[in-house]
C-alpha positions as CSV (number, residue, x, y, z in Angstrom):
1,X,2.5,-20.6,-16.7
2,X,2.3,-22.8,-19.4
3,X,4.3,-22.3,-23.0
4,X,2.4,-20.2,-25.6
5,X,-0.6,-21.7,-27.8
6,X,0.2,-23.8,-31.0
7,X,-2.7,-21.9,-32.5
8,X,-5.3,-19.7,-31.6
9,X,-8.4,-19.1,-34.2
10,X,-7.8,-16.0,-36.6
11,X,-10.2,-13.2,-35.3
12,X,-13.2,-12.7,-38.0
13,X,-14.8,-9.6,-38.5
14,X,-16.4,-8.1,-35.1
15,X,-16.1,-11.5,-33.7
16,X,-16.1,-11.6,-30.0
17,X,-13.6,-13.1,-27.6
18,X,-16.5,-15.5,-26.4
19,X,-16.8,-16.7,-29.7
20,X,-13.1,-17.0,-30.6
21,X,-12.8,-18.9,-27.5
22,X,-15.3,-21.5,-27.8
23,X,-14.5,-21.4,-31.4
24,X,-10.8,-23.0,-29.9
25,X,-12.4,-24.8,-27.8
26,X,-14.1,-27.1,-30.9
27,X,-11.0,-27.1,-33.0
28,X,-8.5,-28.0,-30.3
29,X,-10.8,-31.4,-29.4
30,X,-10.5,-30.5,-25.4
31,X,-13.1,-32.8,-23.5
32,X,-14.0,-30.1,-20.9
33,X,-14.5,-26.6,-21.2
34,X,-12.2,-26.5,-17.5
35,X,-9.4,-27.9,-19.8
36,X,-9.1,-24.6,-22.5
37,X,-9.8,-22.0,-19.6
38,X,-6.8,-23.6,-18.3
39,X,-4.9,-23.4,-21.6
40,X,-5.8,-19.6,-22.1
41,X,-6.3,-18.2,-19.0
42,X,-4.8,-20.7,-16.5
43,X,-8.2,-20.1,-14.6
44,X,-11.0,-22.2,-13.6
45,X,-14.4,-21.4,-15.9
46,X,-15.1,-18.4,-15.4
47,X,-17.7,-15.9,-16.9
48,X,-16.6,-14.2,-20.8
49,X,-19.9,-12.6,-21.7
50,X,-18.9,-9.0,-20.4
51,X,-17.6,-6.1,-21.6
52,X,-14.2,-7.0,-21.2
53,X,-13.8,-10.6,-19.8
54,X,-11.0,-11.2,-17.1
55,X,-7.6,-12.2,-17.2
56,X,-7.1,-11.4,-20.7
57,X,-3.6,-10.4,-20.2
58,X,-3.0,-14.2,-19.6
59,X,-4.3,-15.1,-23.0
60,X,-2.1,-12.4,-24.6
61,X,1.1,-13.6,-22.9
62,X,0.3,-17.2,-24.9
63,X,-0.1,-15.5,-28.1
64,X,2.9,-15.5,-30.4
65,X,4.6,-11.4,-30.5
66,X,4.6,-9.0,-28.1
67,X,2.3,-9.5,-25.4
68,X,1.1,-5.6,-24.8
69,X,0.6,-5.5,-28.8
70,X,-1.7,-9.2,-28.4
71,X,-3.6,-7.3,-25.7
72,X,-4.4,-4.2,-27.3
73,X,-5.7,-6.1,-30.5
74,X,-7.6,-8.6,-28.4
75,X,-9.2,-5.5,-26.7
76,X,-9.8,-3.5,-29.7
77,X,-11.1,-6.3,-31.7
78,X,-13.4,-8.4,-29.5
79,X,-14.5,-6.9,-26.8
80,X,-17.0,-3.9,-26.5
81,X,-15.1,-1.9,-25.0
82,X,-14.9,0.6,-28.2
83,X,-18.3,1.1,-27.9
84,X,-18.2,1.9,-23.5
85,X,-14.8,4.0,-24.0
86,X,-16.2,7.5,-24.6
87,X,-18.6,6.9,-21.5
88,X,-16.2,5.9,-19.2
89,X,-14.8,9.0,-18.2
90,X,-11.2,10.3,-17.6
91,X,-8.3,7.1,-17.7
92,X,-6.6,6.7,-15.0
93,X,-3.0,6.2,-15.3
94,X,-1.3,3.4,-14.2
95,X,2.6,2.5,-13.4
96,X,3.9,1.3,-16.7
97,X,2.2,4.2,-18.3
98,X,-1.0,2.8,-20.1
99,X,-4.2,3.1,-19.0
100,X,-6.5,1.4,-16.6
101,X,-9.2,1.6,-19.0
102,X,-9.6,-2.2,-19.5
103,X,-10.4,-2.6,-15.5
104,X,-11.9,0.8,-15.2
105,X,-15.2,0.0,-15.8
106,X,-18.0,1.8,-13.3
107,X,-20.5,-0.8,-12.8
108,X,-23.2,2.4,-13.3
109,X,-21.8,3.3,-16.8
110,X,-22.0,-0.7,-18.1
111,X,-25.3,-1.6,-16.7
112,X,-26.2,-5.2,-17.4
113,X,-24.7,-7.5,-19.0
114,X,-27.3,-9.7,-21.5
115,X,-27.2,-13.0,-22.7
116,X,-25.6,-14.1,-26.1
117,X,-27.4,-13.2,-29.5
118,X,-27.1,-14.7,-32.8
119,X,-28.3,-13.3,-36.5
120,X,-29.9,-15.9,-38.9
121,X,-28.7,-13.9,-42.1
122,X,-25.4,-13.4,-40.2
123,X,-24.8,-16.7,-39.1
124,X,-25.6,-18.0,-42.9
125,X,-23.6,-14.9,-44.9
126,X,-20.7,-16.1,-42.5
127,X,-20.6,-19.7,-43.1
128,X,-20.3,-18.7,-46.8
129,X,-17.6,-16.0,-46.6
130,X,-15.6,-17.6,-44.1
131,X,-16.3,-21.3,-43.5
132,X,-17.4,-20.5,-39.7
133,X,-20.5,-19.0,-38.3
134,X,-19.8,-16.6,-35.1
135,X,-20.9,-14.2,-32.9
136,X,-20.8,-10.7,-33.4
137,X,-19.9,-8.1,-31.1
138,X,-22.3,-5.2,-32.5
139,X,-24.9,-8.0,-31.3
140,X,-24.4,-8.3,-27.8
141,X,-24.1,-4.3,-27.1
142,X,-26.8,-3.6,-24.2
143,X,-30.1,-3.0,-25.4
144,X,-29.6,-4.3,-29.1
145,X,-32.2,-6.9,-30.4
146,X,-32.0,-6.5,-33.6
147,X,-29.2,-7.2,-36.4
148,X,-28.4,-3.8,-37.4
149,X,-27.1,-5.3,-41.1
150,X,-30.8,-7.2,-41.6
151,X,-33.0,-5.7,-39.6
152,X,-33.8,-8.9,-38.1
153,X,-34.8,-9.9,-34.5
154,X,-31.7,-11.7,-32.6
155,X,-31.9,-14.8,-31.2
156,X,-30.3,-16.4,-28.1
157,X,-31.9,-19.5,-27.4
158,X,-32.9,-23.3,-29.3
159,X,-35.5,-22.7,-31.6
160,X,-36.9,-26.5,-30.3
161,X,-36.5,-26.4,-26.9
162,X,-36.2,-22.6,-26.1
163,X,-32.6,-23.7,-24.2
164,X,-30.0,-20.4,-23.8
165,X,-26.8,-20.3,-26.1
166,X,-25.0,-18.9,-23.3
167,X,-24.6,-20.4,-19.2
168,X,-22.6,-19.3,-16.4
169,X,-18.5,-20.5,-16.7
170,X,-19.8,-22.2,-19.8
171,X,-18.4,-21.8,-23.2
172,X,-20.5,-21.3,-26.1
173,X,-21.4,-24.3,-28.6
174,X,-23.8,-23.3,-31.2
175,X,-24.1,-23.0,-34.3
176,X,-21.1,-25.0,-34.3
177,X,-22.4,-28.0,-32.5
178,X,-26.4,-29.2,-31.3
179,X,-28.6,-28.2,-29.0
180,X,-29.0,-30.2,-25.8
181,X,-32.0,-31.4,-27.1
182,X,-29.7,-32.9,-30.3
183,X,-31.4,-30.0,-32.7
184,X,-28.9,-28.1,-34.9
185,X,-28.9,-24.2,-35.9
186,X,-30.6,-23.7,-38.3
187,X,-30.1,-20.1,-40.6
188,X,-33.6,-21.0,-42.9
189,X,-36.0,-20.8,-40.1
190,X,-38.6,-17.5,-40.4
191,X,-37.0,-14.4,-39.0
192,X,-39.1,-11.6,-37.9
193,X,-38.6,-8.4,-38.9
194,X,-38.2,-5.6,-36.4
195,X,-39.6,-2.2,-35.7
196,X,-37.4,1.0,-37.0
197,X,-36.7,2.6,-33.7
198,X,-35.3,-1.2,-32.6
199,X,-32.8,-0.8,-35.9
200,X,-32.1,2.7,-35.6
201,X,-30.6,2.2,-31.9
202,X,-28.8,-1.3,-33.5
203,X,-27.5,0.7,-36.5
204,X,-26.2,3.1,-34.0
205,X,-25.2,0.9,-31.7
206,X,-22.8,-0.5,-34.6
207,X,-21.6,2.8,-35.4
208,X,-20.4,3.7,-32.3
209,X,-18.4,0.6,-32.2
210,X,-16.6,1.4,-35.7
211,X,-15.9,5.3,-34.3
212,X,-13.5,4.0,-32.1
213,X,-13.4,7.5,-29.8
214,X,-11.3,8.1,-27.4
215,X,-12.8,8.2,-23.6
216,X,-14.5,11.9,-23.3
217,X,-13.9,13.8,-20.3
218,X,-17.2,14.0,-18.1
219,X,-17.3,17.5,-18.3
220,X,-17.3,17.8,-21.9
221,X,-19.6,14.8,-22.5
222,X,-22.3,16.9,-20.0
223,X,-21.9,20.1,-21.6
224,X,-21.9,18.7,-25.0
225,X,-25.7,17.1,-24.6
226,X,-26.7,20.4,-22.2
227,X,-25.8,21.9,-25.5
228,X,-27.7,20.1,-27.9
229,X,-30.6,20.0,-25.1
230,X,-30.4,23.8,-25.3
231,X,-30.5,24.1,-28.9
232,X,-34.1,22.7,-29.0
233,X,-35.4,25.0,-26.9
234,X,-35.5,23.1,-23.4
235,X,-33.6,25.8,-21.5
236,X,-34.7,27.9,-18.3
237,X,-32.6,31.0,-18.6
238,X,-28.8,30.1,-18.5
239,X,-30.0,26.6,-17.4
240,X,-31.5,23.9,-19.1
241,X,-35.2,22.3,-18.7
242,X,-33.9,18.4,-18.5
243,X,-37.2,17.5,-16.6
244,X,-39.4,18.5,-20.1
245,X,-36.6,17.6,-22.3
246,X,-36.8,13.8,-20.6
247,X,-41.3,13.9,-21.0
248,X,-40.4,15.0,-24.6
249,X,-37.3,12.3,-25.4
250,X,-39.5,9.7,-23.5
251,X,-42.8,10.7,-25.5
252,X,-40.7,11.0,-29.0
253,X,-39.0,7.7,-28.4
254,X,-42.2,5.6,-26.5
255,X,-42.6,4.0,-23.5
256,X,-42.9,0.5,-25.0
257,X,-39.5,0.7,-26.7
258,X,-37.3,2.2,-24.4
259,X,-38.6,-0.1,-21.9
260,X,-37.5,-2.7,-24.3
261,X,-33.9,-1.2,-24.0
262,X,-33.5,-0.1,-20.3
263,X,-34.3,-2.3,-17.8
264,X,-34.5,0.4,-15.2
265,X,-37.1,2.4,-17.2
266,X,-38.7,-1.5,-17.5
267,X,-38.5,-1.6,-13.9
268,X,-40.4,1.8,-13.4
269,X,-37.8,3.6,-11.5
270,X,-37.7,7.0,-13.8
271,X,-37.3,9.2,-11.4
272,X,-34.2,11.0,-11.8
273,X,-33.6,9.0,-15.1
274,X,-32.1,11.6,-16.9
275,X,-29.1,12.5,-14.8
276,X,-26.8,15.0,-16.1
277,X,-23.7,15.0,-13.2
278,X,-21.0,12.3,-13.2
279,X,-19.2,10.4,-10.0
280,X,-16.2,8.5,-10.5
281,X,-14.6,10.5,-12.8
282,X,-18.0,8.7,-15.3
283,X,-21.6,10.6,-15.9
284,X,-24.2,8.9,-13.7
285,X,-25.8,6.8,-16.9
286,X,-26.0,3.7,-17.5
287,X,-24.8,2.5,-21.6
288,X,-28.4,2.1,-22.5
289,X,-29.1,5.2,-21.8
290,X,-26.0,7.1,-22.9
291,X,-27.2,5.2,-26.6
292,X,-30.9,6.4,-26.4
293,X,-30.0,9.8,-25.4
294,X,-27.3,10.0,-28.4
295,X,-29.9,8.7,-30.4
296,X,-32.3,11.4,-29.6
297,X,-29.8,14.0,-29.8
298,X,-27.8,13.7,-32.4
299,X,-29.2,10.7,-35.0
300,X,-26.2,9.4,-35.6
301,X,-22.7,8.2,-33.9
302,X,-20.5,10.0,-36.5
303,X,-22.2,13.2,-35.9
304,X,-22.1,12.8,-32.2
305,X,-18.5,12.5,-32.7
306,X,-18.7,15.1,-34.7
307,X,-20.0,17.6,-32.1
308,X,-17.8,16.7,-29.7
309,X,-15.3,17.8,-31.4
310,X,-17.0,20.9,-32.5
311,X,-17.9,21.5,-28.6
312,X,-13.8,21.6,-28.0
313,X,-13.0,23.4,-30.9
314,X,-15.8,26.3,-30.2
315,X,-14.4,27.1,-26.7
316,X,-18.0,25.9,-25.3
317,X,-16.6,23.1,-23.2
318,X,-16.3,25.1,-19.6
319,X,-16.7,22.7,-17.4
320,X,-19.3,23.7,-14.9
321,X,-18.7,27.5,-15.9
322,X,-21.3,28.7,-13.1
323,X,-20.5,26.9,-10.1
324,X,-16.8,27.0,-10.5
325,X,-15.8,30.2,-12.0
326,X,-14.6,31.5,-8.4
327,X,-12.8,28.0,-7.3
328,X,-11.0,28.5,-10.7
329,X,-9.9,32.5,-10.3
330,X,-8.8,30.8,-6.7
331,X,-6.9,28.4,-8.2
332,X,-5.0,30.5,-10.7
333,X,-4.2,33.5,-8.1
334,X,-2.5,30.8,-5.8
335,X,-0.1,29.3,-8.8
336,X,0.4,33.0,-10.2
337,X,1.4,33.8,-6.1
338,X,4.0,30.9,-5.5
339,X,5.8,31.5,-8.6
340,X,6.2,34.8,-7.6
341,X,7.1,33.8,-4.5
342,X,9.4,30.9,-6.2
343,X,11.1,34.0,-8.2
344,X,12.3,35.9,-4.7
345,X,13.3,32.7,-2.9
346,X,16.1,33.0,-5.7
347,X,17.2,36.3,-5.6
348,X,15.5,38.5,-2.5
349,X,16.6,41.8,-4.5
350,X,14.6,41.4,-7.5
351,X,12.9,44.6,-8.5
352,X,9.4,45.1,-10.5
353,X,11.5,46.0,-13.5
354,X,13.3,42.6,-13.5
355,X,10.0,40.4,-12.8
356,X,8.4,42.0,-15.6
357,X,10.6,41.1,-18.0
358,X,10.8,37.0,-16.7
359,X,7.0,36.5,-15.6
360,X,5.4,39.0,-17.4
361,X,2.1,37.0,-18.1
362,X,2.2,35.8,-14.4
363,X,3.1,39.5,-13.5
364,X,0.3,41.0,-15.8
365,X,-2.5,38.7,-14.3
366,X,-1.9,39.7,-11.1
367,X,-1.4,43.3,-12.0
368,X,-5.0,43.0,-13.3
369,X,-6.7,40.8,-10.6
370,X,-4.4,40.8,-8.0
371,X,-3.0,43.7,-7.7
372,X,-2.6,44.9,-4.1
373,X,-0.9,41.3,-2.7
374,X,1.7,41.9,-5.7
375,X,2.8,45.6,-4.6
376,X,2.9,44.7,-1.0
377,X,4.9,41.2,-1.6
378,X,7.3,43.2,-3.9
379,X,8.1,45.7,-0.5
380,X,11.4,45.2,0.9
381,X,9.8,44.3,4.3
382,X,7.9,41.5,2.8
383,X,10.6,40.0,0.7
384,X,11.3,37.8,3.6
385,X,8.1,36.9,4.5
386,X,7.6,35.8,1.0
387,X,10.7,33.4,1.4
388,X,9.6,32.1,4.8
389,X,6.1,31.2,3.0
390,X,7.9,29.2,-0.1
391,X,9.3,27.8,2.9
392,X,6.1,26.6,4.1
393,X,4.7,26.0,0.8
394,X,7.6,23.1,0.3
395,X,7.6,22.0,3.9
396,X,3.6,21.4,3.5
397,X,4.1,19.3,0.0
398,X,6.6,17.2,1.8
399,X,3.8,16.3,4.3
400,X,1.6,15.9,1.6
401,X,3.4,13.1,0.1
402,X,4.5,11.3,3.4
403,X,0.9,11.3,5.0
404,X,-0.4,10.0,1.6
405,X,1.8,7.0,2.0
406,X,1.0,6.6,5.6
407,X,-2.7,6.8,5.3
408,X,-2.4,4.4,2.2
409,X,-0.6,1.7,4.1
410,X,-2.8,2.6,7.5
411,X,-6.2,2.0,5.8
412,X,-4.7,-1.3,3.7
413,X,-3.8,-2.7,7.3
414,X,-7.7,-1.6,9.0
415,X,-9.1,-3.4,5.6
416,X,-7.3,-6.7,6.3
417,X,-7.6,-6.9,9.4
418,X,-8.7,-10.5,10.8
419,X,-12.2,-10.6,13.0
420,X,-15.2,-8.5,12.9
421,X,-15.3,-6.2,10.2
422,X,-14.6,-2.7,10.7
423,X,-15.8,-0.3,8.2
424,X,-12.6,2.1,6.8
425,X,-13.8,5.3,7.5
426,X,-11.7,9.3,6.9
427,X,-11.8,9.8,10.7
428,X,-10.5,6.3,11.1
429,X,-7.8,6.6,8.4
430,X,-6.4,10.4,9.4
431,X,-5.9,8.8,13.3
432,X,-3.0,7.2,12.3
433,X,-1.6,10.5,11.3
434,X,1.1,12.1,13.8
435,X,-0.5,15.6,14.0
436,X,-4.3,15.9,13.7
437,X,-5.4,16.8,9.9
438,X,-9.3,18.0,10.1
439,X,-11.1,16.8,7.5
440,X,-12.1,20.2,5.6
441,X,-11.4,22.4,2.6
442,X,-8.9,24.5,3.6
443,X,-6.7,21.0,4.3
444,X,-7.8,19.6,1.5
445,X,-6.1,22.9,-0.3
446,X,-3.0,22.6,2.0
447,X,-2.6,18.6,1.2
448,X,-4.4,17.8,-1.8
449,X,-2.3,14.2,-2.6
450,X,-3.3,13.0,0.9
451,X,-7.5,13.7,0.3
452,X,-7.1,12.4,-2.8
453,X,-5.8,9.4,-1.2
454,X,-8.6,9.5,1.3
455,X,-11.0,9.4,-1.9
456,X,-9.7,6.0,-3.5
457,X,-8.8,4.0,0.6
458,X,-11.9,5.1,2.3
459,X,-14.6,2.4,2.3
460,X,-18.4,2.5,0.4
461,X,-21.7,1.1,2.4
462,X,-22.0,-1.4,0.2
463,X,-18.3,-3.0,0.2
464,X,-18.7,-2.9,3.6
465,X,-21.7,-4.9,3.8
466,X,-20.3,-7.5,1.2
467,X,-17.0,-7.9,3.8
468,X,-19.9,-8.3,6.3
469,X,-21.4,-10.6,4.6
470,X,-18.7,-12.9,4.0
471,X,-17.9,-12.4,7.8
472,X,-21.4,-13.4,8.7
473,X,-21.2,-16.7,6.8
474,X,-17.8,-17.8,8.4
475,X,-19.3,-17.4,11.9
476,X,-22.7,-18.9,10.6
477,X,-20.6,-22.1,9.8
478,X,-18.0,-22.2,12.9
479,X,-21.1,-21.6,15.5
480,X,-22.7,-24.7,13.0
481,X,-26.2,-22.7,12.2
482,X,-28.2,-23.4,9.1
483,X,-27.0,-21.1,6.4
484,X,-30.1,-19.1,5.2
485,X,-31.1,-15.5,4.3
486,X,-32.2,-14.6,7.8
487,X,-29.2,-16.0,10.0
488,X,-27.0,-13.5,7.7
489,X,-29.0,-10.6,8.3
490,X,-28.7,-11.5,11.9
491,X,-25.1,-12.2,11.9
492,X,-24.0,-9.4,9.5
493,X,-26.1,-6.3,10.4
494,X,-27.1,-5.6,6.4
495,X,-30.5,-5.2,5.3
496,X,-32.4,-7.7,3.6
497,X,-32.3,-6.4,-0.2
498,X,-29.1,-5.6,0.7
499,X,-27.8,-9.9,1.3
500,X,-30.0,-10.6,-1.6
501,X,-28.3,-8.0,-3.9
502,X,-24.7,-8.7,-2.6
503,X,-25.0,-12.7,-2.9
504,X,-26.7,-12.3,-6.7
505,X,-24.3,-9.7,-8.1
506,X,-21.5,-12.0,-6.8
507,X,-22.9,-14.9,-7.7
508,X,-21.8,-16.9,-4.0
509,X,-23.3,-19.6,-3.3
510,X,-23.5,-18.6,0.6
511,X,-23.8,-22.6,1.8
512,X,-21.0,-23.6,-0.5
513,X,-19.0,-20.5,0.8
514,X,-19.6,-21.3,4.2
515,X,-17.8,-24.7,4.2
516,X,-14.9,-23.3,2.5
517,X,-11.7,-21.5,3.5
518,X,-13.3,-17.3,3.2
519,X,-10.0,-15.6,1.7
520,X,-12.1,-11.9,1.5
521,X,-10.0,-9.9,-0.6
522,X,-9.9,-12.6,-3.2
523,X,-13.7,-13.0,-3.0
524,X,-13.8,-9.1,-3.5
525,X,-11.4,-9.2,-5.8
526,X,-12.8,-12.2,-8.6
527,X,-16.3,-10.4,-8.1
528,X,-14.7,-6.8,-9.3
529,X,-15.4,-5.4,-5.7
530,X,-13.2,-2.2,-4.6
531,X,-13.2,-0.2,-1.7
532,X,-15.3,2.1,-3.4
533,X,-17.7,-0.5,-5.0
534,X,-21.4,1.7,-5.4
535,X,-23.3,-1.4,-5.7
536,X,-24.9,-3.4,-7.7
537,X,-27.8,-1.0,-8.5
538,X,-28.2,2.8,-9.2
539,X,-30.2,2.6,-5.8
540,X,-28.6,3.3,-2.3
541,X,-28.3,0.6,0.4
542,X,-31.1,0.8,2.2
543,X,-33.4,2.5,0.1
544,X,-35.8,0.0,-0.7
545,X,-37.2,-0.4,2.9
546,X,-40.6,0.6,3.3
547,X,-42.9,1.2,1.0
548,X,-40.9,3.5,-1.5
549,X,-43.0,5.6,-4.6
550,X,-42.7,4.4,-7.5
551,X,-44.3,6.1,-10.4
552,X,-47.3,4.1,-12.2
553,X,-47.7,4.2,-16.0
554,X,-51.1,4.4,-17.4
């Protein structure tokens, strides 16, 4: 690793990282743009136009001060991710005790990604205030065309020549510089002023940004908009009516402009497009619509905030109060039982009188709910039976914690294995186990750290038809066959949309691929590709075979 940066461009107000980057690229004089990814982030060109680019940490390490500190600023300052936090779902702790946030980003919660937008009246009211025109972060949130400060439509391409600001791997160089075809950015040209529902969802947009909330657990962010959806009337009894609640958002909002905003309502798949449940610890909506929705609901990002809170404060958030009320009472009996049981593994003569008086809310519950296991565990003749089950009770949480590790290191070793992939399935995970562990609920109970494992090591359709793929053009190359979308199929076993999908979400350049070296967890790796990867739609592999419905506007 190099030695830290002799300078680095001052951040300006809601500038992004793209632009500070390229910004360091102009004032440092580098002749290639592969020459200051290697001074920041000791990479090849790689892409910066997402929520939260790669390899940041690098860059923060150059910076002068602490490098945590650099990255938590860099993160907070110029990235989007202020605006994606509160729809990201529960954080997921990591060893040196911050949060995986930064990498935690479900690929159906950001959506996609578009391409980079300038203001005229920004880019002008910058150059005066701060010598430097730059891009703003409120402009590149998904679904934002407009300036939310003007009211003016965004541009991203040369007003001459129609060519994109932003490429692939390439850094950004207007305003500062010309176009390709030698014209310069210019702030005077006619802007066009844009429709209110377009600024409402900008000015929005913007304000979530500047809220800076915290990520909001799935449950709560679900019951909070049931709520609101409640409050206008769209209920069914205790349920809610989200089917007419979507026909009325969809017909309050129009067609025209949220298909302007979400490219899957563009794309005519509605069906299911309001989902209210969450996987991966994230609801099942993509930014877009999280934004349109909070839009609806609540007009504005400081009031959503607002109710959020208000939802916590009012003892409304039960999370999934219907379904789970009986898995909950379960839950609670069994703690209230082992610490009962916990109390007469240290002194086998307690009596009722003593318990009272040390677990007396623990002893009251299960007066109340439970009472009949309490007076026969308290009998002398089950005293010992109580012990014999704390017994079990530790015994079973030592296995817990060694067959986590085993079935950890068992499924790393089946997922890096050399030759034809095999897909890393529960069944073949739990094999390696020395005593057979079904995979069911009641051992999910007895050995919840080892299913939880199972969750996060088992393998997803579609990142098993990416390692496929990648297979599939290795033995395309050593058996010398021409390298085209068929011979995969063939090779690999995945459906067409499937290669098609894989190979543009990736961007790999399957002949250039083929001639190389194939180091697959790498590959997975640089393309943000985990073992539990859902794809690079909201759709299913596989379900586009066939002639699928697909509802027609008229």
């Amino acid at each position: 690793m190099s030695a830290q940066l002799p300078f680095f461009p001052p951040s300006l107000p809601d500038e992004t990282l793209y632009s500070r980057v390229s910004r360091y690229h102009l004032m440092s004089g580098n002749r290639t743009d592969g020459q200051t990814f290697n001074e920041l982030f000791d990479c090849k060109p790689m892409n910066l136009g997402g929520v939260v680019p790669f390899r940041m940490e690098i860059l923060a390490s150059r910076l002068p001060g602490d490098a945590d500190e650099n990255l938590a600023e860099l993160t907070q300052h110029n990235t989007l991710l202020p605006a994606f936090r509160p729809f990201l779902g529960k954080p997921i702790p990591s060893n040196n005790g911050n949060s995986q946030e930064i990498t935690h980003l479900p690929r159906h919660v950001v959506g996609m990604n578009g391409d980079a937008e300038l203001c005229r009246s920004c880019t002008r009211e910058d150059l005066e205030l701060y010598g430097a025109s730059y891009y703003h972060r409120s402009h590149q949130i998904p679904g934002v065309s407009v300036c939310w400060k003007h009211r003016e439509t965004l541009v991203s391409s040369c007003f001459n020549c129609r060519f994109p600001f932003q490429h692939k791997n390439k850094l950004l160089s207007v305003p500062w510089a010309a176009c390709r075809c030698s014209e310069l950015f210019s702030s005077d040209k006619d802007s066009t002023v844009a429709g209110q529902l377009e600024h409402s969802y900008a000015v929005y947009s913007h304000n979530l940004l500047q809220e800076n909330m915290p990520p909001i657990h799935p449950d709560l962010l679900m019951n909070t908009y049931r709520e609101k959806i409640r409050q206008r009337g769209f209920s069914r009894g205790s349920l809610i009516n989200l089917k007419d609640f979507q026909d009325s958002m969809i017909e309050s909002l129009g067609e025209p402009f949220i298909r302007s905003v979400d490219p899957a309502f563009s794309a005519q798949r509605t069906m299911s497009w309001l989902r209210l449940s969450y996987i991966e610890s994230a609801l099942d909506l993509p930014i877009t619509r999280h934004l349109l929705l909070g839009l609806h609901l609540f007009g504005t990002a400081n009031q959503f905030n607002t109710d959020v809170h208000t939802f916590v404060t009012s003892n409304l958030a039960s999370p999934k109060q219907s379904r789970t009320a009986d898995a909950d009472m379960d839950r609670q009996r069994n703690e209230h039982r082992r610490k009962i049981i916990a109390e007469l593994k240290k002194n086998p003569d307690l009596t009722m009188e003593k318990l009272w008086k040390r677990k007396i809310k623990v002893v009251a519950w299960l007066f109340d709910h439970d009472r009949t296991w309490l007076n026969n565990t308290m009998s002398p003749d089950n005293k010992k039976i109580a012990s014999m089950a704390t017994s079990q009770v530790q015994i079973d949480e030592a296995l817990d914690c060694d067959y986590a590790r085993m079935v950890e290191e068992h499924s790393r070793k089946l997922f890096e294995q050399a030759g034809k992939p095999q897909k890393v399935t529960i069944g073949k995970i739990l094999a390696c186990l020395p005593k057979t562990v079904a995979p069911s609920s009641v051992s999910r109970d007895r050995f919840p750290q080892l299913f939880a494992t199972l969750d996060l090591c088992k393998e997803s359709s579609w990142c098993f038809s990416a390692r496929k793929v990648l297979w599939a053009l290795g033995e395309l190359d050593r058996f010398e066959e021409t390298i085209t979308i068929s011979h995969i199929i063939l090779r690999s076993g995945v459906i067409h949309s499937g290669v098609e999908d894989i190979l543009r979400f990736c961007d790999w350049d399957a002949e250039k691929l083929s001639k190389s070296k194939i180091d697959v967890r790498h590959l997975l790796a640089k393309a943000g590709i985990t073992r539990t990867w859902r794809g690079p739609s909201d759709g299913k592999l596989g379900t586009r075979a066939g002639r699928g419905y697909v509802r027609k506007y008229t």
